[in-house]
C-alpha positions, 0 to 999 in steps of 0.5 A: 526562208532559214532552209532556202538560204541554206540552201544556197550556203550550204557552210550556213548550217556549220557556222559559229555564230559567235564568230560571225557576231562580229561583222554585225553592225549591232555586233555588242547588241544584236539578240540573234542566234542564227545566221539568219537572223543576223542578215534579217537583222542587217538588211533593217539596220540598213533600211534595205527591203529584203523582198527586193531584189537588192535585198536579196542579192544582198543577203546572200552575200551577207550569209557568204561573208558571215561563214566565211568569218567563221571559216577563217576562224576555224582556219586560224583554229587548226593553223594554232593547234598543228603549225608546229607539227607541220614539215617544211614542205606542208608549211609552204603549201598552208602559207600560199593556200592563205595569201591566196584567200587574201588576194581573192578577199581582195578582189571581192572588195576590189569588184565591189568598188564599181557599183560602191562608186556609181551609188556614191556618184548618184547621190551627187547633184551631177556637178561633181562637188560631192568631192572624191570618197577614199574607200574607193582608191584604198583596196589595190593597196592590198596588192602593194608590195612593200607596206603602204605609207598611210598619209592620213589623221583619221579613219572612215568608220564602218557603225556606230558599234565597231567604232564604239568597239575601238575606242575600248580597244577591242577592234584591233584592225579598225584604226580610229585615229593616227595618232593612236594606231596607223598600218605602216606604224603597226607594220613597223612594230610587227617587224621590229617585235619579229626581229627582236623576239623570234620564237617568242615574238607572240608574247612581246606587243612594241609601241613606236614613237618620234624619237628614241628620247620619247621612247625612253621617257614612254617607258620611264613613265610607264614604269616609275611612280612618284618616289621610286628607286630606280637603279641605273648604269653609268655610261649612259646617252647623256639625253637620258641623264638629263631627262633623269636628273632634271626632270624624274629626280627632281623632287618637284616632279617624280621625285625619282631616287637614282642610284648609278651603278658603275659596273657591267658584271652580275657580281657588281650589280648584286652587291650595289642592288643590295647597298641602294636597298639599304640605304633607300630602306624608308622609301622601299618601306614606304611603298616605293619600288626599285626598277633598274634601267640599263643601256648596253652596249652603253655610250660613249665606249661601247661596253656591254653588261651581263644583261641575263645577268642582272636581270635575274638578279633585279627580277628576283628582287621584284623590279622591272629591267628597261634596256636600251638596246641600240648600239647592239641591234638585235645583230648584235644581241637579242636579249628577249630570245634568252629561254630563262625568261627571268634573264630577259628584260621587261622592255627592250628600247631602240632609237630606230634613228641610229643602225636601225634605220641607218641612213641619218633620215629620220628620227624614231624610236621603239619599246618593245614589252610583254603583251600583257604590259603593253596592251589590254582592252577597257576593262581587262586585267591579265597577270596582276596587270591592270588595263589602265596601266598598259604602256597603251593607255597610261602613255602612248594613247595621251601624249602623242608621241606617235610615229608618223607613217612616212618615219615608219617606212624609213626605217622598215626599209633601212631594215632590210639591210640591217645585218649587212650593214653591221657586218661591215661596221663590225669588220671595220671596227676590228680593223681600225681599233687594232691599226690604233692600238699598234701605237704606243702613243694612242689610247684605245677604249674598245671591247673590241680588243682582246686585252680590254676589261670588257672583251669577256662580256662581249663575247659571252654576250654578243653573237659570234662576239663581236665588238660593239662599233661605237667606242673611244680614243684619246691621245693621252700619252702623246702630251698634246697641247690643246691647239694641236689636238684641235687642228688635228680633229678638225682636219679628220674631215671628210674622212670622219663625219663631224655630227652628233649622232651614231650608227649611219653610214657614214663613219662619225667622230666627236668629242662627248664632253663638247657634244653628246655628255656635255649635260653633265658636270665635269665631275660626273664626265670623269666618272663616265670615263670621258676626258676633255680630249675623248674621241667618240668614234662610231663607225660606218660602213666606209672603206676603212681602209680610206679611213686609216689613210686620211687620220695618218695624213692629218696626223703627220700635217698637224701632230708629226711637227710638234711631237716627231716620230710620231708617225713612225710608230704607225702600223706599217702599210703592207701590214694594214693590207693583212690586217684588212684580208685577215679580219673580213675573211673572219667575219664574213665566215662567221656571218655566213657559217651561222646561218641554218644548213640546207638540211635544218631549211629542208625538213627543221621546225 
C-alpha cells in the first residue's frame, strides 16, 4: 500500500512529517511517523472504509494536501532565508507564483463545495428544514478584492483537536469566537502594524478595540500593576486624565501615583524622571514600578515631545513608554521605524476614530507592541515575558472591547487615503495659522509657526517638519467681552464644524475648557495652558481659503462694532492668494519628492 500511493504522490517520499502532523484531525495525538499512516489514521477517525472507492479517492487526496503542507512550508522556508537577496524583478515573479497557488488552493475548495453540498442536502428529510450551512457560500470570498466584512459571533470548527489548539492559541487561522479573533479585524491590525512599523513590522503584533479610550485603558491595565508610578505628559485628551485620576490613581482601585510631566524635551524629562524617583523612593523600593505614558503630538495645541528621547532615557531606567500617537498618524511620525530600538516606545496607541479613519463614522482604536508582549501561546515565556501577561491574555481575551468587523472595514478603508488627506490638512494648517498670526490682535498656539517654542521638535521629529494640524487660538489681546466673543464663535458656523472630536474632514472648532478638558479643575486647565476663551481648531481638508472668508466675515459682523479697526488689521486678500500658492507648492513637493526614484523601485531592496 505505502510504495503504491507513493506512487501516485511521488512528493510523499519528501515530506516532513512534522509539518504534515498539523492538518491531522489527531494532530496533538496522532502516533504516526509516516504519511501514510497519517490518511489510514484519518480515513478511521472518520469511520471511511478505505477499501472503498471513496476511501480511496479520498486518500489520495489526503496524501495531496499532506505534501502540499509540507511544500508550502519549504516554500516559506526558502522565501525566509533569500527574500532579502532577491532583485526587484525576481520579487514580482516569486509574489504572483504564490497568489496563484492561492487562487488554485482556492479553486480545489471551491470544486469541493458541490459534492460538500449535495451530501449535506441528503442528510435532509427532502423538505429543506435542515436549514443552509455556511461553509458553502464562504470560499468565493477568497476572491474579494478588498477584505471581506465577517458578520458572524462564532466559527464552525474543523475537530476536536484543532479547536482545543485555539482555545491555547496555537491555531492562529481557526478563529473561534469573534469577540476574540475576527478576519477583517485581523486585516485591519496587519495594516495598521505594516504602516506603523515597516522594515520591523515582523516583530510588532497590534490589538483592535471599540474606541480609542478602550484601547488606552487596554494598554494602561496591561502594563500598570496595583501601586506603580506612572510618569505622564501634561497636555493630554482630557479622557485619559480622567480615566487616570478617577479610576487608576484612586487608592481604592489601582492606586497609581501620577506624576505629570510638564515638558517636551529629553533634558526636562531626564531632571523630572529623577525628582518622581526620589520622591516616590518607598514605593520604587516597595516593588513598585515607573512607566511613563505619553501623548504627541498632544491635545489640545498640538506640540510634539522628543519621543526617541525620553524613550531612551525611560527604557535606561527600566520602564515601559505607551504613546498616543493620533494626532501624528504614521504620515506624520513613525516612531516604531526609529533603528535605536531603545528610542522606540513599547507600545504605540491610535484612535482609529480621528484621521485614521478620517470620515467621523466610526469609533476604534489600536495598540500596537512587540510580539512578545502582545501574544504568546498557553504556556509559553519569551524575553522574561510570561504568556499570562501578553496584552491577549491579561486584557483583550477577558473584557471584550473588541472591534467588530464592520468598524474594522471603515477604517481600512479610510486608510487608503490617509497621506492625501494630511497632506492637504498640513497644507491647510500653514495657510491659516500664518493668515491668524498676521494679526496683532490674535494669538496663535501652533508649532506650525516658525517662531514657536516647540517648531524645533517639530521639525526634528516630524516627516518633512510638518506642523501637527490640531492647535489653538485665542483672542486675548483683543479684550473681548464674553458675550461678543461668544456671538462670534457661534456664527463660525458652518464654515467651522461646531463637534467634539478631530481629524475628520471637516474642519472643527471648540472651546476645550466647555468641552474636550472641561473634566479638569480650572486649576489644572490653566496648567494645560487653556483659558475659558481657547479655541480648539482641528483642521480639514476643506478649501482653506473659504475658511479665512467666513472667520473674516463673522469677525466684522460681530467683533468690528465693538472693537473698530479690527478688521483692518487682517492680511490683505491678494496676499492670502500668495500665501495660498506659496504653501501648497511647498508641500506638495516635498510629499512627492520623498517618494522613492525610479532607479531605488527598479533594482532597491
Amino acid at each position: 500500500m505505502q510504495s503504491e500511493n507513493n506512487a501516485q504522490n511521488p512528493l510523499a517520499t519528501h515530506i516532513d512529517v512534522k509539518h504534515a502532523k498539523v492538518l491531522s484531525p489527531k494532530r496533538n495525538t496522532t502516533q504516526a511517523e509516516t504519511t501514510q499512516a497519517l490518511v489510514d489514521e484519518q480515513l478511521a477517525h472518520f469511520g471511511i472504509d478505505s477499501a472503498s472507492d471513496y476511501g480511496k479517492a479520498l486518500a489520495s487526496t489526503a496524501h495531496h494536501l499532506y505534501g502540499a503542507q509540507a511544500s508550502v512550508m519549504q516554500l516559506w522556508d526558502i522565501t525566509s532565508n533569500t527574500l532579502k537577496e532577491l532583485d526587484k524583478e525576481d520579487r514580482v515573479a516569486y509574489f504572483n507564483a504564490k497568489k496563484f497557488l492561492s487562487f488554485q488552493i482556492a479553486k480545489i475548495l471551491d470544486t469541493l463545495q458541490n459534492p460538500f453540498r449535495a451530501t449535506y442536502q441528503s442528510l435532509s428529510s427532502g423538505n429543506g428544514s435542515q436549514g443552509h450551512y455556511p461553509l458553502f457560500d464562504n470560499v468565493t470570498a477568497l476572491f474579494s478584492a478588498t477584505p471581506v466584512v465577517v458578520r458572524t459571533a462564532t466559527y464552525v470548527y474543523a475537530c476536536t483537536e484543532w479547536v482545543d489548539d485555539a482555545f491555547q492559541g496555537k491555531e492562529f487561522t481557526h478563529q473561534i469566537y469573534s469577540r476574540l479573533l475576527n478576519p477583517t479585524n485581523i486585516s485591519l491590525a496587519n495594516a495598521i502594524v505594516d504602516m506603523e512599523a515597516g522594515p520591523y513590522a515582523a516583530d510588532y503584533l497590534a490589538w483592535n478595540f471599540n474606541s480609542g479610550m478602550a484601547a488606552i485603558d487596554a494598554c494602561l491595565s496591561n502594563v500598570l500593576s496595583h501601586g506603580d508610578v506612572l510618569i505622564v505628559s501634561r497636555n493630554v485628551y482630557g479622557g485619559v486624565y480622567q480615566l487616570l485620576h478617577d479610576y487608576f490613581a484612586r487608592s481604592n482601585r489601582m492606586d497609581i501615583q501620577i506624576a505629570w510631566f510638564d515638558g517636551y524635551d529629553a533634558q526636562s524629562f531626564v531632571e523630572f524622571m529623577q525628582t518622581t524617583k526620589a520622591e516616590h523612593a518607598s514605593r520604587l523600593n516597595n516593588g513598585a514600578k515607573m512607566h511613563v505614558y505619553l501623548e504627541s503630538p498632544c491635545n489640545p495645541h498640538g506640540y510634539v515631545l522628543d519621543v526617541p528621547g525620553i524613550c531612551e532615557l525611560a527604557h535606561a531606567q527600566n520602564a515601559l513608554v505607551m504613546l498616543d500617537s493620533t494626532l501624528a498618524t504614521p504620515v506624520l511620525h513613525q516612531p516604531l521605524q526609529h533603528k535605536n530600538k531603545a528610542a522606540r516606545p513599547d507600545y504605540v496607541i491610535h484612535s482609529y476614530t480621528k484621521d485614521l479613519c478620517g470620515s467621523g463614522a466610526t469609533t476604534a482604536g489600536v495598540v500596537i507592541g512587540e510580539g512578545h508582549r502582545m501574544f504568546q501561546p498557553k504556556g509559553s515565556s519569551v524575553n522574561g515575558v510570561d504568556w499570562s501577561e501578553t496584552m491577549f491574555w491579561d486584557v483583550y481575551y477577558i473584557k471584550g472591547a473588541f472591534l467588530d468587523s464592520e468598524k474594522a472595514f471603515d477604517v481600512l478603508n479610510g486608510m487608503k487615503t490617509l497621506e492625501q488627506r494630511m497632506m492637504t490638512k498640513v497644507i491647510n494648517t500653514q495657510v491659516f495659522t500664518a493668515f491668524l498670526n498676521a494679526h496683532d490682535q490674535i494669538r496663535v498656539n501652533c508649532h506650525a509657526l516658525p517662531e514657536h517654542s516647540n517648531a524645533g521638535l517639530r521639525e526634528k521629529q516630524h516627516a518633512h517638519g510638518w506642523p501637527c494640524t490640531l492647535f489653538t487660538v485665542d483672542m486675548a489681546p483683543a479684550n473681548l467681552p464674553r458675550d461678543v466673543f461668544v456671538r462670534f464663535f457661534d456664527a463660525l458656523e458652518p464654515a467651522f464644524s461646531h463637534q467634539v472630536s478631530i481629524g475628520q474632514n471637516n474642519t472643527i472648532i471648540l472651546c476645550p475648557a466647555l468641552t474636550s478638558h472641561s473634566e479638569l479643575s480650572t486649576e489644572e486647565q490653566k496648567k494645560a495652558g487653556i483659558e475659558l476663551t481657547t479655541m480648539r481648531i482641528a483642521m480639514g481638508t476643506d478649501n482653506v481659503k473659504h475658511l479665512i472668508a467666513h472667520f473674516m466675515l463673522a469677525a466684522k459682523h460681530f467683533i468690528e462694532p465693538h472693537v473698530p479697526g479690527f478688521c483692518e488689521n487682517f492680511m490683505a486678500n491678494a496676499d492670502i492668494d500668495s500665501l495660498y500658492l506659496l504653501v501648497s507648492e511647498r508641500v506638495s513637493s516635498q510629499h512627492f519628492g520623498s517618494k522613492a526614484s525610479m532607479d531605488s523601485l527598479m533594482k532597491g531592496a
